[in-house]
Backbone of each chain as ProteinMPNN parsed JSONL, in Angstrom:
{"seq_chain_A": "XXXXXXXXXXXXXXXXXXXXXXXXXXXXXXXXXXXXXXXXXXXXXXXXXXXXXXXXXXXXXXXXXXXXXXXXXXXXXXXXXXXXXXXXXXXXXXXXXXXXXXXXXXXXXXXXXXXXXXXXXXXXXXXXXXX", "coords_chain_A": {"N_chain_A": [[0.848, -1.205, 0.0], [0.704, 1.619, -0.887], [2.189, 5.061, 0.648], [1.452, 7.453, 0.417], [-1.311, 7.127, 0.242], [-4.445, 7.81, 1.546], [-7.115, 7.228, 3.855], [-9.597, 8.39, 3.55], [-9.886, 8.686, 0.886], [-9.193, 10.919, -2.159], [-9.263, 14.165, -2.502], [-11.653, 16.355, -3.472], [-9.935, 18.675, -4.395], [-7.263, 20.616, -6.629], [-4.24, 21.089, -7.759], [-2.615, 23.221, -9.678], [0.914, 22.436, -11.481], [2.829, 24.194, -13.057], [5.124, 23.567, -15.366], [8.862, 23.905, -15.386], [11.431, 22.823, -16.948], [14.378, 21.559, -16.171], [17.662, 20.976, -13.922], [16.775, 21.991, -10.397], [17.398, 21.743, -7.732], [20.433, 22.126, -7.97], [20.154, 25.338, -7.76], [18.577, 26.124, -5.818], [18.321, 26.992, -3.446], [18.393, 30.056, -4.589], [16.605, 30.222, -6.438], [14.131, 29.542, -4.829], [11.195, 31.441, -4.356], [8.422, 33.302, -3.626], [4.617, 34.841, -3.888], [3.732, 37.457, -1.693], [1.461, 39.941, -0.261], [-0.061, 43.181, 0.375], [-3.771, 43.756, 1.006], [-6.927, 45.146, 0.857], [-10.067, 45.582, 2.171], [-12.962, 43.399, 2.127], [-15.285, 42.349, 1.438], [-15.549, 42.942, -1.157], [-12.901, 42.412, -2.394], [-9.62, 43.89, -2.642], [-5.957, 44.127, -4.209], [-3.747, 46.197, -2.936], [-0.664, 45.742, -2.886], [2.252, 43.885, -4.444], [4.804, 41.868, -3.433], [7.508, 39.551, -3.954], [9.475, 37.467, -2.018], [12.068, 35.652, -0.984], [14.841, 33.263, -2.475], [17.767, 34.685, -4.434], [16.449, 35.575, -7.018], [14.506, 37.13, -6.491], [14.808, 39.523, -6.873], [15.115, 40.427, -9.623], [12.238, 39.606, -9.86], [10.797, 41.49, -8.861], [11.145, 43.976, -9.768], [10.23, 43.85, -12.107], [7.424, 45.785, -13.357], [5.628, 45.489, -15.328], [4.486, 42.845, -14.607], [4.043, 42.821, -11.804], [2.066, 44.77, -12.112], [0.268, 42.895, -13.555], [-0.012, 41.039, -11.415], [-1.672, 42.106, -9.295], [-4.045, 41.802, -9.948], [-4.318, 38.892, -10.883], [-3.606, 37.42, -7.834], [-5.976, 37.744, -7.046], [-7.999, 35.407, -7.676], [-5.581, 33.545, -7.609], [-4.977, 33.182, -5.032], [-1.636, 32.777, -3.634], [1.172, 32.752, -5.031], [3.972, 30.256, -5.776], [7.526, 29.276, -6.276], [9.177, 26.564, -6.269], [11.797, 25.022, -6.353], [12.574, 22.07, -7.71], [14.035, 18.603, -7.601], [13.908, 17.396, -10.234], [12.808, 19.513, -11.75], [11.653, 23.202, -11.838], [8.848, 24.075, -10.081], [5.952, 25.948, -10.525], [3.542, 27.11, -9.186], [-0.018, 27.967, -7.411], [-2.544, 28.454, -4.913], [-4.494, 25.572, -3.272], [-7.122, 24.156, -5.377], [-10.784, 24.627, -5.46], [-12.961, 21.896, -7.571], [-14.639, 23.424, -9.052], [-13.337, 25.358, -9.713], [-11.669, 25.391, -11.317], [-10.324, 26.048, -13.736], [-8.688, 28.338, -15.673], [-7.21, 31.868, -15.663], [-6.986, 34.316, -19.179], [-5.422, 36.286, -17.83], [-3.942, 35.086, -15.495], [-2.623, 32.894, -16.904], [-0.837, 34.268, -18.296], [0.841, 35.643, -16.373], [1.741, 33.59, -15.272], [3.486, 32.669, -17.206], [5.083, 34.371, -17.807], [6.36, 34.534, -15.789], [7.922, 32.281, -15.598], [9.345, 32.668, -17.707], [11.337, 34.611, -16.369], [12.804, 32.913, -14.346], [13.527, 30.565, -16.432], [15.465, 32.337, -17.255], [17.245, 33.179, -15.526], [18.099, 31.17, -14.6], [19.665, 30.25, -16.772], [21.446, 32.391, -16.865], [22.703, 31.909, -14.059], [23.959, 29.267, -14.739], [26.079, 30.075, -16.57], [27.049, 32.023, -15.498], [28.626, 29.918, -13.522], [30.185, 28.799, -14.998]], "CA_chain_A": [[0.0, 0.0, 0.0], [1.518, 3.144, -1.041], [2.447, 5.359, 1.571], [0.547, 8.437, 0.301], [-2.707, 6.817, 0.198], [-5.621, 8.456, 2.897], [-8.065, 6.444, 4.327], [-11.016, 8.865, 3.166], [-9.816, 8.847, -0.642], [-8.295, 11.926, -2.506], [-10.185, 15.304, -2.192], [-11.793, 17.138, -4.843], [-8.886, 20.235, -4.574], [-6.726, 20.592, -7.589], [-3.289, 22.351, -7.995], [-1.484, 22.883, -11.059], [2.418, 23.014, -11.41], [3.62, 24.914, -14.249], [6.659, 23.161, -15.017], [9.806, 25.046, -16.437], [12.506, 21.627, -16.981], [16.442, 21.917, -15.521], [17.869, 20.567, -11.901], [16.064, 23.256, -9.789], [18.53, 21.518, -6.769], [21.79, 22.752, -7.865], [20.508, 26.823, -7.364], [17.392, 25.415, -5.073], [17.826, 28.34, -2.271], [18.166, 31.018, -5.303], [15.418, 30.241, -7.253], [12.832, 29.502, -4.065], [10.288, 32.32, -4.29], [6.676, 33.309, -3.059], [4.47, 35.924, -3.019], [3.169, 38.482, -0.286], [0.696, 41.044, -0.685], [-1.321, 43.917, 1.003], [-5.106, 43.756, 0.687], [-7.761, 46.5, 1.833], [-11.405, 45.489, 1.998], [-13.421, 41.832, 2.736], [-15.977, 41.6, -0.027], [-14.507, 43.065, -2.28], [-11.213, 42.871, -1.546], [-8.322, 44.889, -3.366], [-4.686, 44.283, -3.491], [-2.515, 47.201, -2.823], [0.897, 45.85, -3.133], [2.442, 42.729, -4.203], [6.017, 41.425, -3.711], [8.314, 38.619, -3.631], [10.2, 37.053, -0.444], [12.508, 34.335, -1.083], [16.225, 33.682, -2.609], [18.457, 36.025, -5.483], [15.568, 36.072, -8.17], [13.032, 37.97, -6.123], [15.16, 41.033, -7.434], [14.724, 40.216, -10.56], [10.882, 39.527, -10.452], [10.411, 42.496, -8.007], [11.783, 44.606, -10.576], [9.056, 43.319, -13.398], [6.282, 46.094, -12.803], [4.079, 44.866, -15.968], [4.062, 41.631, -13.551], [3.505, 43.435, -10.595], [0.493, 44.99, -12.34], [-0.241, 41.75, -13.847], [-0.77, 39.798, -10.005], [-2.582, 42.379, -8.178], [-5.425, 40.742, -10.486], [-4.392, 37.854, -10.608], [-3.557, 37.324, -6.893], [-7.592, 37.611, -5.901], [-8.198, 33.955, -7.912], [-4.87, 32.605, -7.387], [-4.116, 33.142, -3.824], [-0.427, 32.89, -3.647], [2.334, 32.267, -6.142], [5.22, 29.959, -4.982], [8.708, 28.912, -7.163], [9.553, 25.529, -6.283], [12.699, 24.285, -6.912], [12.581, 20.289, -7.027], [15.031, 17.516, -7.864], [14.12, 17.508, -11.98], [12.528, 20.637, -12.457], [11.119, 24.119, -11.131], [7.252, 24.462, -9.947], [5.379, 27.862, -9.959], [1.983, 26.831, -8.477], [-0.953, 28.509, -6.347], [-3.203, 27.452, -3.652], [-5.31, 24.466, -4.17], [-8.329, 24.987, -6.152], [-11.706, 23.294, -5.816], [-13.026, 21.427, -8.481], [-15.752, 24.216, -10.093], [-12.361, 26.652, -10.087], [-9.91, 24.78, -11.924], [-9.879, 27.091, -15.018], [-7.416, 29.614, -15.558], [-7.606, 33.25, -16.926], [-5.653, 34.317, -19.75], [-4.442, 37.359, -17.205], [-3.096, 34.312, -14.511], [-1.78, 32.34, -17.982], [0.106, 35.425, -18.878], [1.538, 36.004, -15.288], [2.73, 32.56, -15.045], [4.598, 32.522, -17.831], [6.153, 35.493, -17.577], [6.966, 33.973, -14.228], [8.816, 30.654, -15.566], [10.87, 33.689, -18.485], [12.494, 34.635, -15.808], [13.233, 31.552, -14.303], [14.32, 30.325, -17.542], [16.426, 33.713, -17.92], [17.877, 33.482, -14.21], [18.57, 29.786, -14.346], [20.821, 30.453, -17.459], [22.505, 33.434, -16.104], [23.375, 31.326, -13.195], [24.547, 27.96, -15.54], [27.073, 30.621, -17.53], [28.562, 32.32, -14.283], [29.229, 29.118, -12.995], [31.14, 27.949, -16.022]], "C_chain_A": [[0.877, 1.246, 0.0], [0.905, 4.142, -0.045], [1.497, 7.142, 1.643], [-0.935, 8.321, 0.357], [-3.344, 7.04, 1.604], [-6.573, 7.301, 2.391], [-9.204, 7.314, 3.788], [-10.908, 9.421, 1.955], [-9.315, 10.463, -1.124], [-9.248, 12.621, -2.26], [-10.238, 15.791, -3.434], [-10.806, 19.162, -4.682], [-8.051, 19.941, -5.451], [-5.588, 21.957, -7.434], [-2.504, 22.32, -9.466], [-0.328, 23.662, -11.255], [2.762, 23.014, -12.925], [5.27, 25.004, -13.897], [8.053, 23.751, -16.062], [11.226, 23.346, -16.096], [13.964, 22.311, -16.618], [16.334, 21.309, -14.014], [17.38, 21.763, -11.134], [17.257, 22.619, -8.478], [19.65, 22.033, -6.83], [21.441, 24.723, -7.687], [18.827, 26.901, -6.641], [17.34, 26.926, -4.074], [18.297, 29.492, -3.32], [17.155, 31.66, -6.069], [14.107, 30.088, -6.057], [12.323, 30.986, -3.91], [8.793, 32.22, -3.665], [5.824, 35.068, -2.899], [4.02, 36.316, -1.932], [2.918, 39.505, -1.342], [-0.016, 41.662, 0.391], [-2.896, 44.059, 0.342], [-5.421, 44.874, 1.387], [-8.991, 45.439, 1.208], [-11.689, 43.391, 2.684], [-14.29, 41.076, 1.369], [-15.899, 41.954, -1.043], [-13.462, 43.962, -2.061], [-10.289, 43.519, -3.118], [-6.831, 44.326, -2.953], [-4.252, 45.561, -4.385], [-1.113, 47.079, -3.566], [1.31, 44.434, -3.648], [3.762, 42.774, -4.141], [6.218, 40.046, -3.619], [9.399, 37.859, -2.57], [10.95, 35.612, -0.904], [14.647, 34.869, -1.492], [16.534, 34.987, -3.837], [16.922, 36.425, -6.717], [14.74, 36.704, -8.038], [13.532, 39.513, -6.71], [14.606, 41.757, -8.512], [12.935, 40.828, -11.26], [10.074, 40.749, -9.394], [10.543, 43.692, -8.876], [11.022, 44.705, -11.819], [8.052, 44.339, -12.832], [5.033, 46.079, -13.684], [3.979, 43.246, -14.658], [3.61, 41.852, -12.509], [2.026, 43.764, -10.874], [-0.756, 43.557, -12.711], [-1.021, 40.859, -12.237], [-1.426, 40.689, -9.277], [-3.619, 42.171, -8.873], [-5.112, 39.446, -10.147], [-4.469, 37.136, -9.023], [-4.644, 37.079, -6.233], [-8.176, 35.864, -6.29], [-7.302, 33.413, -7.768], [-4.15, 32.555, -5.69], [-2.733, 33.915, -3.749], [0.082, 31.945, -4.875], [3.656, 31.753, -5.964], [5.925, 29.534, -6.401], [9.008, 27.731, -6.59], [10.393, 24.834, -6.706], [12.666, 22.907, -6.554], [13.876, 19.522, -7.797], [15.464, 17.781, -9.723], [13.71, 18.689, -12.592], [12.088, 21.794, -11.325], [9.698, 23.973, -11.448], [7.033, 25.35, -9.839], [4.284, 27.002, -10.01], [1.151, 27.754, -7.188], [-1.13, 27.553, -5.518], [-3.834, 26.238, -4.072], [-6.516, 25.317, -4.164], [-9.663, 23.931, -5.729], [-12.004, 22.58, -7.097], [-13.502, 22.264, -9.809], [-14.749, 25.138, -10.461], [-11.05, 26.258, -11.018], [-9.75, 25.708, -13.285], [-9.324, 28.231, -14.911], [-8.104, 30.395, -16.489], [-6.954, 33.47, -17.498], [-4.56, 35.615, -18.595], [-3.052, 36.332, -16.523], [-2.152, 33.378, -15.56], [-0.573, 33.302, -18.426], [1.283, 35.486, -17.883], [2.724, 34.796, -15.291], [3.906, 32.053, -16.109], [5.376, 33.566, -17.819], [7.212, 35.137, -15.774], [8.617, 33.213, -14.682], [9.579, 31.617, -16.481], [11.73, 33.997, -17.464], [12.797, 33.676, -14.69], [14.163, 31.219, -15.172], [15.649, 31.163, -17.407], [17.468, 33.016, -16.741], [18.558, 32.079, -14.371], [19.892, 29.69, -15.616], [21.821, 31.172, -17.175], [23.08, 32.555, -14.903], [24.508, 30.119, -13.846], [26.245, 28.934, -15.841], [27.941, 30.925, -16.403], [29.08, 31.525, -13.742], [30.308, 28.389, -13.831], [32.064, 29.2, -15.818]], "O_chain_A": [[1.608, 1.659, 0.9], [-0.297, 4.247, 0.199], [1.08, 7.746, 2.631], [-1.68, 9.29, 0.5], [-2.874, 6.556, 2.634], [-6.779, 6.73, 1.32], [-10.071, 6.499, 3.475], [-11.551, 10.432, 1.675], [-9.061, 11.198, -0.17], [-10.243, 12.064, -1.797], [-9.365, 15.777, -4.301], [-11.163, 20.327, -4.86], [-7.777, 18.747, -5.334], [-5.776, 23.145, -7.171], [-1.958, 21.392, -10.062], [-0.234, 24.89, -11.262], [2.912, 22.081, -13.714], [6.075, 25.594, -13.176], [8.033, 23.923, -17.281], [11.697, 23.09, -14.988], [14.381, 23.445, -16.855], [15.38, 21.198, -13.243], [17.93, 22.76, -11.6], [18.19, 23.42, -8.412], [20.086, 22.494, -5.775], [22.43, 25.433, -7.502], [18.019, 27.746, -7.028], [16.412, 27.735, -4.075], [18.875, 30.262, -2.553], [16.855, 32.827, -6.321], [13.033, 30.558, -6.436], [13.077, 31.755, -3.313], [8.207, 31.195, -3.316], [6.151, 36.044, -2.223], [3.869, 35.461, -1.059], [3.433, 39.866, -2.4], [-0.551, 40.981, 1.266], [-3.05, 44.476, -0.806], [-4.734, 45.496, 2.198], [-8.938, 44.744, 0.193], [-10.996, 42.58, 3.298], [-14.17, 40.053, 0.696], [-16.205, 41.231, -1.991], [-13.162, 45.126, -1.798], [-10.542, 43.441, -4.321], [-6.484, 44.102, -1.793], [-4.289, 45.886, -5.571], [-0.576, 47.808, -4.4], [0.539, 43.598, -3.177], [4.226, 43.723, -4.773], [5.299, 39.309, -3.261], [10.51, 38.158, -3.007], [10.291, 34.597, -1.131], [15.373, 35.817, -1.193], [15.793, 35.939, -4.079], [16.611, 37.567, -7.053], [14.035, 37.071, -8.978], [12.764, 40.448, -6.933], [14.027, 42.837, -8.625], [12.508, 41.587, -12.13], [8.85, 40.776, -9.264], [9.783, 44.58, -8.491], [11.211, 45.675, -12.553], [7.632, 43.974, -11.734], [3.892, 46.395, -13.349], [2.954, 43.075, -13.998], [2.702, 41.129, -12.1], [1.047, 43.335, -10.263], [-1.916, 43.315, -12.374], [-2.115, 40.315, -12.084], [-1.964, 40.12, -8.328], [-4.559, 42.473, -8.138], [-5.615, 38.906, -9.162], [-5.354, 36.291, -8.89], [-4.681, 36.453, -5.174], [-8.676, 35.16, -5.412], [-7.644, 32.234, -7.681], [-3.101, 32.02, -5.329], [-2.572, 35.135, -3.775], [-0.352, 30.93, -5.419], [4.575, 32.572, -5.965], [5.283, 29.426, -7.446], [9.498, 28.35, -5.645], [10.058, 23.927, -7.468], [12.713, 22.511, -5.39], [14.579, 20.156, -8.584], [16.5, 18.111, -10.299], [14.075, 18.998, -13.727], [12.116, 21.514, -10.126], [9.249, 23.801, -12.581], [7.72, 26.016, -9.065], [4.166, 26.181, -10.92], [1.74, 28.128, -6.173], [-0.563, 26.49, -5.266], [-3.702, 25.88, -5.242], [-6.9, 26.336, -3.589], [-9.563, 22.705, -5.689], [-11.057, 22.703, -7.874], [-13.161, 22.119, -10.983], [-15.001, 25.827, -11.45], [-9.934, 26.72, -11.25], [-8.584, 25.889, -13.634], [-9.549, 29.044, -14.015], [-8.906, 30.205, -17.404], [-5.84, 33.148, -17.085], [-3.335, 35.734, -18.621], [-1.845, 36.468, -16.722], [-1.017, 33.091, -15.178], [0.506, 32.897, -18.858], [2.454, 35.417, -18.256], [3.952, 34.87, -15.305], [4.875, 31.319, -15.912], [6.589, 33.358, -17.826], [8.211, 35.455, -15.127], [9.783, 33.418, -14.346], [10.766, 31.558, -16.162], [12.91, 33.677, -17.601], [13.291, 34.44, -13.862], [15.366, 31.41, -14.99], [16.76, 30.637, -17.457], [18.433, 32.355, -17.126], [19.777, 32.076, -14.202], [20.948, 29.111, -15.361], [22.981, 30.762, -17.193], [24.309, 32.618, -14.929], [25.688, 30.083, -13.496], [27.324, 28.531, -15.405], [29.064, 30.471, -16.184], [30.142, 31.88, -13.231], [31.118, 27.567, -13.403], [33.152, 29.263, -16.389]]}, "seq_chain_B": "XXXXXXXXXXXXXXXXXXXXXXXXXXXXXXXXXXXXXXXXXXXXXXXXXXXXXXXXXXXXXXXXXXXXXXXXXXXXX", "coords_chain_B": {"N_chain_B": [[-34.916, 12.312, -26.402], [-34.03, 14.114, -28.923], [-31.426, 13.884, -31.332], [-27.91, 15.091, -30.788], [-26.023, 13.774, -27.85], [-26.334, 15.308, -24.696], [-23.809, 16.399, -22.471], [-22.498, 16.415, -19.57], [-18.906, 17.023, -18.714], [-16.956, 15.55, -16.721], [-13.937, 14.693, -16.094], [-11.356, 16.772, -14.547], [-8.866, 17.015, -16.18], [-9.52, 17.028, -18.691], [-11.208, 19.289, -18.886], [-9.675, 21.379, -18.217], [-8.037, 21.055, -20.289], [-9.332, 21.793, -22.187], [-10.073, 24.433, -21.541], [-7.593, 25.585, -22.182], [-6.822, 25.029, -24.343], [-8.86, 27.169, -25.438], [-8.068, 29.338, -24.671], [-6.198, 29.938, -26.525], [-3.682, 28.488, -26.409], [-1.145, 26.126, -27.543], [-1.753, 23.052, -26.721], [-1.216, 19.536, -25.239], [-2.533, 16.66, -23.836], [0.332, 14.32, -22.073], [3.027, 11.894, -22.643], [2.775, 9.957, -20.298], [4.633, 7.463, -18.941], [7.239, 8.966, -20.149], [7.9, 11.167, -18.564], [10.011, 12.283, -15.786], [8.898, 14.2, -14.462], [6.686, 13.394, -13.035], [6.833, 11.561, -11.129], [7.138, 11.748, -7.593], [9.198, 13.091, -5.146], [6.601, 15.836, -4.915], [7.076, 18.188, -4.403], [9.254, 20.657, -2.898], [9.824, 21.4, -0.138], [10.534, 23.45, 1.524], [8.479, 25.42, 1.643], [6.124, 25.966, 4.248], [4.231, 23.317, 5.509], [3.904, 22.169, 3.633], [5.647, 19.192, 3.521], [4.651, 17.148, 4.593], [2.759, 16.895, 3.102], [0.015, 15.222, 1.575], [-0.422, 13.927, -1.969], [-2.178, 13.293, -5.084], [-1.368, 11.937, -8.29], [-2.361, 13.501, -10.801], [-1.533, 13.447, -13.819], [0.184, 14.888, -16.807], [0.324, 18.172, -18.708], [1.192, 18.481, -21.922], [2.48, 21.671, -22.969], [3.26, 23.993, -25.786], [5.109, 26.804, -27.009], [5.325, 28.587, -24.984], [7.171, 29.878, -21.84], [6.788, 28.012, -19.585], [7.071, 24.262, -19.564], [5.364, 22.157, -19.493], [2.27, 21.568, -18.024], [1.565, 20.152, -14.825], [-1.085, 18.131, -13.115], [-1.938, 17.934, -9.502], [-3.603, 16.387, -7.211], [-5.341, 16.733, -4.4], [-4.626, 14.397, -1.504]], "CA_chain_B": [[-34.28, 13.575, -26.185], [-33.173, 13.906, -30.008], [-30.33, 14.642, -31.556], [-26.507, 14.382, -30.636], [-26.382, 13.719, -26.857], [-25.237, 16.189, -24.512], [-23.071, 15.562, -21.122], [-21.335, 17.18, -18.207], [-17.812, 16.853, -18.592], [-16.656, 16.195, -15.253], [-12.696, 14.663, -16.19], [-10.768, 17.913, -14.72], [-7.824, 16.837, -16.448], [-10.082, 17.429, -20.202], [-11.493, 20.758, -18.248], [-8.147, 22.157, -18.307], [-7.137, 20.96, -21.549], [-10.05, 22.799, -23.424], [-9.463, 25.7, -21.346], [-5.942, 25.894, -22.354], [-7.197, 25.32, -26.353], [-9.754, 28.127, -25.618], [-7.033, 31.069, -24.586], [-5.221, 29.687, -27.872], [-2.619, 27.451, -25.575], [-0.859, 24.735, -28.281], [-1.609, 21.92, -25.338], [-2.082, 17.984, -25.405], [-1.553, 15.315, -23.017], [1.856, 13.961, -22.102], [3.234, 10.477, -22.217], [3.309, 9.559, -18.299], [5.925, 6.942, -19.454], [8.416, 9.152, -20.485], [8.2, 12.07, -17.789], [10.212, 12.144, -14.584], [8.102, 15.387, -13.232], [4.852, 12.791, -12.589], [7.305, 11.292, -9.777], [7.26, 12.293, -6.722], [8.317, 14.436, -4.733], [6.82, 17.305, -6.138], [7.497, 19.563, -3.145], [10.828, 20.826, -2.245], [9.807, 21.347, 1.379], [11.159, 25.008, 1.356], [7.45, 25.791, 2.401], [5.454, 25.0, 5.368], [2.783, 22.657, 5.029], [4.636, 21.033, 2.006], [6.72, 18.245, 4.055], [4.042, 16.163, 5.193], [1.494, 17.241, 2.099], [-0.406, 13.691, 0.003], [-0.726, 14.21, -3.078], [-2.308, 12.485, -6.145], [-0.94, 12.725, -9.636], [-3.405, 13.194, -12.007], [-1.172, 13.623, -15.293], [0.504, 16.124, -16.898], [-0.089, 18.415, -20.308], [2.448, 19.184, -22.823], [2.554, 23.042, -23.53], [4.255, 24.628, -26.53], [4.771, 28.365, -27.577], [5.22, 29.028, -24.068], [8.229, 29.799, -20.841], [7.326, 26.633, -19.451], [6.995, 22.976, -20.409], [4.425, 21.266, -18.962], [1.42, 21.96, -16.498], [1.386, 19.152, -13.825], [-2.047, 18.424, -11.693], [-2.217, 17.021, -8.568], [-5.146, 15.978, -6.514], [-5.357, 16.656, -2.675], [-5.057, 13.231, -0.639]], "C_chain_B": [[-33.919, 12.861, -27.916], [-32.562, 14.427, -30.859], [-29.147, 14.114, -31.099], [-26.575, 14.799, -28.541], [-25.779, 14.46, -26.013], [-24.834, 15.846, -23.009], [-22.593, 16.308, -20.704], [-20.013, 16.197, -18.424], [-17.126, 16.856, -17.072], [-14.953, 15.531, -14.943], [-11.97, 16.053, -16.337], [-9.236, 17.732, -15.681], [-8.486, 17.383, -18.647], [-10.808, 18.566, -19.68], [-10.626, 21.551, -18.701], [-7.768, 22.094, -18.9], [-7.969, 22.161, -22.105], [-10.196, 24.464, -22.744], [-8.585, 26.32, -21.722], [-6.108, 26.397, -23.772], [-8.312, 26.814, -26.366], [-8.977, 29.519, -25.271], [-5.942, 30.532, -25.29], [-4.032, 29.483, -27.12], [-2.436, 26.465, -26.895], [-0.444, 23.681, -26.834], [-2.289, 20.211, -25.976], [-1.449, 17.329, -24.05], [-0.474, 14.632, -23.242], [1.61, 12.895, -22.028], [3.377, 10.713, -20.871], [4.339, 8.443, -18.121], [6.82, 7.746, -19.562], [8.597, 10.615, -19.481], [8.59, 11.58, -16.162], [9.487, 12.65, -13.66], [6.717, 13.998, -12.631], [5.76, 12.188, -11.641], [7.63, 12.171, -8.731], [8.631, 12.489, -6.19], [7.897, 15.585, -5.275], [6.552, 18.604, -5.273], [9.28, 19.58, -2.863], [10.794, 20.801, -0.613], [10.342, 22.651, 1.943], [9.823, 25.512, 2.278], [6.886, 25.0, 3.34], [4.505, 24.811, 4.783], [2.999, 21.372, 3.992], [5.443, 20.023, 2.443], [5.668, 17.072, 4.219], [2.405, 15.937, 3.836], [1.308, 15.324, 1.052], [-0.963, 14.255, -0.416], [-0.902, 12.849, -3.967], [-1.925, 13.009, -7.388], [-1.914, 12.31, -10.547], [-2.791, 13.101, -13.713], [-0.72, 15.019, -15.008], [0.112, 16.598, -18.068], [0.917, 18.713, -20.698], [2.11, 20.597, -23.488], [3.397, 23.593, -24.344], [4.172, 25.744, -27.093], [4.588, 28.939, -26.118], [6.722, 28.945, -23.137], [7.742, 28.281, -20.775], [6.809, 25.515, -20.308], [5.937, 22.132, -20.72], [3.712, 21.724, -17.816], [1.245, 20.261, -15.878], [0.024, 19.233, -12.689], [-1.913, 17.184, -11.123], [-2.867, 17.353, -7.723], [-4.511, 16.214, -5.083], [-5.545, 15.709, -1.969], [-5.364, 13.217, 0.4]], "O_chain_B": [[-33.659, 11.688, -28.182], [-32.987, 15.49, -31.312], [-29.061, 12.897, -30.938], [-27.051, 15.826, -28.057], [-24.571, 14.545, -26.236], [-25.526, 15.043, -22.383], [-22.084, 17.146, -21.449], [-20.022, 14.968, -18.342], [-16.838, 17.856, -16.415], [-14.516, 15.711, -13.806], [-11.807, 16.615, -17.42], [-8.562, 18.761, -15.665], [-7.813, 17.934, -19.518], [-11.248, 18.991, -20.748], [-10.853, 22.393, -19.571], [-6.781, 22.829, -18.939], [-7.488, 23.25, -22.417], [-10.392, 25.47, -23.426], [-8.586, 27.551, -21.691], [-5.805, 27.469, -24.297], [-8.44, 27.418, -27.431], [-9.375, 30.623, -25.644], [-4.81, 30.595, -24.812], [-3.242, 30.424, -27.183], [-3.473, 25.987, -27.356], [0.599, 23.562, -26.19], [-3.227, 19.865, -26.695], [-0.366, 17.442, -23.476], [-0.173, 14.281, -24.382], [0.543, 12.459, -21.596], [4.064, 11.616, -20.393], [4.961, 8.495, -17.06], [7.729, 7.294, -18.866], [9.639, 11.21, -19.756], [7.907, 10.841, -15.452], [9.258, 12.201, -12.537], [5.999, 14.196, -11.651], [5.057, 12.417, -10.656], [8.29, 13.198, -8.889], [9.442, 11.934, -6.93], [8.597, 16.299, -5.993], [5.974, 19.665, -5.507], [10.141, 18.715, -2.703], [11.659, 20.236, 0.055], [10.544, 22.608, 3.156], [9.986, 25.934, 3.423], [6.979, 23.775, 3.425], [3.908, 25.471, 3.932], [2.526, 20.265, 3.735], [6.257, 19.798, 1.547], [6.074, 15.961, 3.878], [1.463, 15.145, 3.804], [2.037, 14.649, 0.325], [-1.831, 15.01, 0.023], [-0.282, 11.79, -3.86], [-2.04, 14.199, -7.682], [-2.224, 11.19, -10.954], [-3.502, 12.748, -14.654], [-0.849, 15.841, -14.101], [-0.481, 15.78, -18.77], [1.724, 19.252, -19.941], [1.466, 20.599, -24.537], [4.488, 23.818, -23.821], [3.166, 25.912, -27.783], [3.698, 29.781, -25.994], [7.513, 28.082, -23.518], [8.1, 27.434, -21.593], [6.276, 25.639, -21.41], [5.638, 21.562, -21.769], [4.252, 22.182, -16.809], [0.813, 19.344, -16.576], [-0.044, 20.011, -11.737], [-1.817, 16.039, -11.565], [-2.877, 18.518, -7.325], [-3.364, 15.908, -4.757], [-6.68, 15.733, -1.492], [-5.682, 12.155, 0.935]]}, "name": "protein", "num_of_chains": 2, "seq": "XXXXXXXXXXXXXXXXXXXXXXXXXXXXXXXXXXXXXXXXXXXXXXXXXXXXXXXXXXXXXXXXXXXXXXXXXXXXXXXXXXXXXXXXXXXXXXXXXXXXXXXXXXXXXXXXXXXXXXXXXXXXXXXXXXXXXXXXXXXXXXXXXXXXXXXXXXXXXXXXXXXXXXXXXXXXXXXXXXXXXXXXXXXXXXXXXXXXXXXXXXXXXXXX"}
């Protein structure tokens, strides 16, 4: 019996990792990211501000202010936005979703790839200085 | 009822495809044979919450004309 398996079967929540391919381990605490944001309001909430908190690339993507403009939309359907460096590749993924929310907007399609460009970008710039 | 028959789609994994084809995404389903990402772990553990997290892998899609590669879903265990 595999070791992940729950006794009250999987849950209808859904996440999806937008995967950018390379060892994300060899620059693992450079590339880990996430955001943070200020909100105002409850029912209809607003974000204020958004940034980035993590290793060297938050400069980078702190520095992006079509992206910036881009997630204080996106941010109200996707929660949060984490970087995930894993073993074979990098994850950028939100919160989990229920089932009726699993569709993406092109705004949050836009964001996230502009996400994984610089990724991409950063993860090369790192490859070259190390050679 | 007649005519061509009509149905609730309720495979999120074909949800998300024709979403993808509908904001003009070039997307299909991946071999699950030939990808490492569908093995686990697919947390680094960097975040809290993510160390102890089950997960199900539902598949992945192949994305092209885009930064990344592939969207990966996984189910909440």
């Amino acid at each position: 019996m595999s070791e992940l398996t729950t006794p009250w079967g999987a849950l209808p929540y859904y996440q999806m990792h937008y995967i950018v391919l390379g060892n994300g381990k060899v620059f693992a605490e450079q590339l880990v990211a996430r955001t943070r944001k200020r909100t105002k309001g409850f029912v209809h909430k607003e974000i204020l501000d958004v940034w980035w908190e993590g290793g060297n690339i938050v400069s980078v993507l702190n520095q992006d202010a079509q992206l910036k403009s881009l997630l204080k939309k996106v941010l109200l359907e996707e929660g949060e936005i984490y970087i995930d460096p894993t073993e074979n590749c990098i994850r950028i993924y939100s919160g989990w979703k229920p089932e009726r929310k699993i569709e993406i907007s092109k705004d949050a399609l836009q964001a996230y790839n502009m996400i994984a460009g610089h990724v991409k970008k950063f993860m090369s710039e790192l490859t070259v200085s190390r050679i | 009822m007649e005519g061509a028959e009509e149905y609730l789609e309720t495979d999120v994994r074909k949800i998300f495809l024709n979403n993808l084809k509908n904001l003009g995404v070039d997307a299909e389903f991946a071999d699950p044979d030939k990808l490492d990402i569908e093995k686990p772990p697919y947390y680094s553990g960097f975040f809290a919450g993510s160390i102890f997290r089950m997960v199900d892998n539902m598949g992945a899609i192949g994305v092209k004309g885009q930064n990344f590669d592939y969207i990966h879903i996984v189910r909440r265990g």
